[in-house]
KOLBAMAR-88999 format. One line per 5 residues: their letters; for each residue y, z, x of C-alpha. Coordinates in steps of 0.02 Angstrom, whole numbers, padded with zeros to 5 digits. Last residue first. Example, Ala and Ser with C-alpha at 12.3 -4.5 7.8 and 13.67 -1.06 7.14 Angstrom:
// residues 2
sa> -00053:00357:00684; -00225:00390:00615 $
END
This chain:
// residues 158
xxxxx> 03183:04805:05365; 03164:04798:05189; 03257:04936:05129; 03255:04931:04938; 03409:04966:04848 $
xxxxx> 03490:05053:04699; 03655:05071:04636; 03663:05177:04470; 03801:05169:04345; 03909:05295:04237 $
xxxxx> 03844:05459:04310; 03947:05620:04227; 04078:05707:04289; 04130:05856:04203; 04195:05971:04334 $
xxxxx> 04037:06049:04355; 03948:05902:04378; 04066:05835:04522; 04005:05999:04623; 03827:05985:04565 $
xxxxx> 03831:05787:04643; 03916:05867:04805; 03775:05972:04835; 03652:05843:04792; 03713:05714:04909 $
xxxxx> 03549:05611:04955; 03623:05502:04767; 03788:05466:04876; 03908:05489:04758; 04060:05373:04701 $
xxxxx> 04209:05416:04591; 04308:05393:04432; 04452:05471:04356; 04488:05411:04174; 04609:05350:04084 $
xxxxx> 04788:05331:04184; 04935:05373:04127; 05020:05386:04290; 05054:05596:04256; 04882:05614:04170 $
xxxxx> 04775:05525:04330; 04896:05659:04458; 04860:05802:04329; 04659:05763:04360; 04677:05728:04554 $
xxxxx> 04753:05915:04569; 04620:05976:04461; 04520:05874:04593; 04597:05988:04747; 04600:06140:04662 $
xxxxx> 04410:06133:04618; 04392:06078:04802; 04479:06232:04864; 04369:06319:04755; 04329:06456:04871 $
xxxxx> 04149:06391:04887; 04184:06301:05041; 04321:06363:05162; 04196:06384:05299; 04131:06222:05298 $
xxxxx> 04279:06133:05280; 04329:06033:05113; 04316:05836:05107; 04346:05706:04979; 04358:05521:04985 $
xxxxx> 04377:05387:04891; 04398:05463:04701; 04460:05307:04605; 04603:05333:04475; 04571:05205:04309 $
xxxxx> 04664:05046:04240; 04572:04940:04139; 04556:04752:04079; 04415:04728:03958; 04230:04659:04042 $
xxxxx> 04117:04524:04053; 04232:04351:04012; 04368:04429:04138; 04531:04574:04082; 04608:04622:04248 $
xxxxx> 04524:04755:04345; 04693:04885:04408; 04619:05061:04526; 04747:05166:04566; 04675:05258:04735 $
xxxxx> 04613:05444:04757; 04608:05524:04948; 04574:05704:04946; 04597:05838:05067; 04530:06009:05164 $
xxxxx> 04569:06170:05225; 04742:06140:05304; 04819:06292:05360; 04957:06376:05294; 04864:06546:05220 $
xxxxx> 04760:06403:05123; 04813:06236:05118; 04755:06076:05014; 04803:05921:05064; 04831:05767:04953 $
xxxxx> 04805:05576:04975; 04877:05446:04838; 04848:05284:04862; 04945:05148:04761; 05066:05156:04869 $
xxxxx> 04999:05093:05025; 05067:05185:05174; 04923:05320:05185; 04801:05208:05190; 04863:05120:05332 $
xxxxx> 04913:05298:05433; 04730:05328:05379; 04682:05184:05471; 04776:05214:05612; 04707:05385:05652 $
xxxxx> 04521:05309:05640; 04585:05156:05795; 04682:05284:05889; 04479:05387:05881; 04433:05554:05810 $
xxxxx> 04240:05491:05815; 04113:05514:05680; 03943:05435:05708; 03906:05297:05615; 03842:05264:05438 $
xxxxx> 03718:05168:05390; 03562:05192:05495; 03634:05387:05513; 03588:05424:05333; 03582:05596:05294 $
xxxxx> 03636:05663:05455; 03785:05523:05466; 03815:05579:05272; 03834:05743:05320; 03932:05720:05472 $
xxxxx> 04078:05606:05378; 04113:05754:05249; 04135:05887:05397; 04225:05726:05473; 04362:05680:05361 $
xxxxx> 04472:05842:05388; 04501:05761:05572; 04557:05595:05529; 04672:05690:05408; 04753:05773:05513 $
xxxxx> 04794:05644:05620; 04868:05548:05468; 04975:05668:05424; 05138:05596:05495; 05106:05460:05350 $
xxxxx> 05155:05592:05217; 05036:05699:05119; 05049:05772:04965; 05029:05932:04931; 04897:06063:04852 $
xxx> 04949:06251:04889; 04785:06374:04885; 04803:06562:04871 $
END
C-alpha cells in the first residue's frame, strides 16, 4: 500500500537523494549535458529552495514507511502576449521512483496524486517535459494519457 504526502522543507535531504536514480539515467544518456549526481550542501539547499516557494508542490510516496520515490509539479501563470492566450497549467519538473520499487505503480500513484492536486487549484491541464532518449519514461506518461504537444530539436555542432 502506497501513502502519497506532501513534503515539508525538513525533507529536503530526502529528496536530494530520491533525485538521483532519475539524475543517473539521464547522466548515462547524455553525460555532455548533464553532470554527475552528487548529494552535495549546495543540492540539499536547493530543494530546501524549492521546497519553500509556494507555488511548488513536491510529494512523497511511501511504501511500508519508506520513501520510494517523489514528484515535484509547479503552478505555471503565462500572461495573455500578441502570440498566445493567458493560461494557467501544473508543470511536471521532476519525477523519480527507485529501481526496485518500479513497476508497482508507485509512479501511477504519484501523478494521480499530481492529477487531483491540478483539479483541487483549478487548474487545466498538467504538463511535462521528456527527454526524447527516455523511452521508458515516454511509455509511462503515455499510459496516463499524455500526449506530445511540441518538439525541441537541436543539432550538435561541436
Amino acid at each position: 500500500m502506497v501513502q502519497i504526502r506532501r513534503a515539508t522543507v525538513d525533507d529536503a535531504e530526502l529528496i536530494a537523494q530520491l533525485v538521483k536514480p532519475v539524475h543517473d539515467i539521464h547522466v548515462a544518456a547524455q553525460p555532455d549535458f548533464f553532470k554527475p549526481y552528487a548529494l552535495s550542501d549546495e543540492l540539499i539547499a536547493d530543494f530546501r529552495q524549492r521546497l519553500l516557494d509556494p507555488l511548488n508542490t513536491f510529494l512523497i510516496a511511501e511504501a511500508d514507511g519508506e520513501a520510494v520515490g517523489y514528484v515535484f509539479a509547479q503552478v505555471i501563470e503565462r500572461p495573455d502576449n500578441l502570440y498566445s492566450y493567458a493560461s494557467r497549467y501544473l508543470l511536471v519538473d521532476q519525477i523519480s521512483v527507485n529501481p526496485e520499487a518500479r513497476s508497482k505503480r508507485y509512479g501511477e500513484a504519484l501523478m494521480q496524486a499530481v492529477f487531483d492536486l491540478a483539479k483541487l487549484l483549478e487548474l487545466p491541464r498538467v504538463m511535462l517535459g521528456v527527454w526524447a532518449f527516455n523511452q521508458r519514461a515516454i511509455a509511462f506518461y503515455e499510459r496516463l494519457g499524455f500526449a506530445p504537444r511540441d518538439t525541441r530539436m537541436e543539432v550538435n555542432l561541436g
